[in-house]
C-alpha angles and dihedrals in degrees: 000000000000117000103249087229091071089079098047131247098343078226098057090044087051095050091050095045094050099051087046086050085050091049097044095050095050090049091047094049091049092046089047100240092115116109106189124186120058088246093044086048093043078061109059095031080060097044104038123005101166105066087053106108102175135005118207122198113198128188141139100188111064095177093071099103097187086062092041097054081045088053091048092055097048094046096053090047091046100042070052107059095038100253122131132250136210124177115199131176118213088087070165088065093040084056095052086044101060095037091242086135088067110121091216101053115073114260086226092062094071094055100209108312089224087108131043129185118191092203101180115075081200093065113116098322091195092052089039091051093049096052084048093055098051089046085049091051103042092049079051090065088039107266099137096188107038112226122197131188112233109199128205113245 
């Protein structure tokens, strides 16, 4: 097992993933490789795997069993196919990511933020990368699915 030290402070990893996270989501959304919704995002894992770089799970509420089941499928298909996972909670901050709490854009449209899919291997590599590393890391202490904290700002 790798000394946790070796990483850094887990805080400080934590910060840095999750602004690169932030980052990588807005600059997915603007370059239009962001599939948001669990059903949107059971579609094109099942249509195409292979161009799905990163699968975020976001939920604030873990007692809801119905999300979490959902969860537990998309994580084995994706564990599956090779593509990485990250669960957050701050569904609040995803909203005000993605600009969903905008009065003027239609709430539908943003299916229910609870699944992400980063669907361009060519996204932000440097933002990408830097995810990857600290999902890499964190499986490396054991951590099989990587979680990370959004914060509102």
């Amino acid at each position: 097992m790798i000394p946790e030290e070796s990483f850094g402070s887990v805080e400080n990893r934590m910060q840095s993933a999750g602004l690169a996270l932030e980052e990588l989501l807005v600059t997915a959304q603007e370059q239009d490789c962001l599939t948001v919704g669990i059903y949107e995002s059971a579609k094109v894992l099942n249509v195409d795997p292979d161009n799905v770089v990163l699968c975020v799970l976001a939920a604030d509420d873990e007692d809801d069993v119905a999300l979490q089941i959902h969860f537990t499928l998309l994580q084995s298909f994706c564990c599956d196919s090779g593509i990485t996972i990250l669960r957050v909670s701050g569904v609040q901050r995803v909203r005000q990511l993605l600009g969903a709490e905008d009065a003027n854009r239609n709430q539908e449209e943003w299916g229910d933020l609870h699944c992400m899919l980063v669907t361009n291997p060519q996204v932000d590599h440097c933002r990408l990368q830097e995810v990857g590393t600290y999902c890499l890391e964190s499986r490396r202490l054991n951590q099989w699915v990587p979680k990370l904290v959004l914060q509102e700002r």
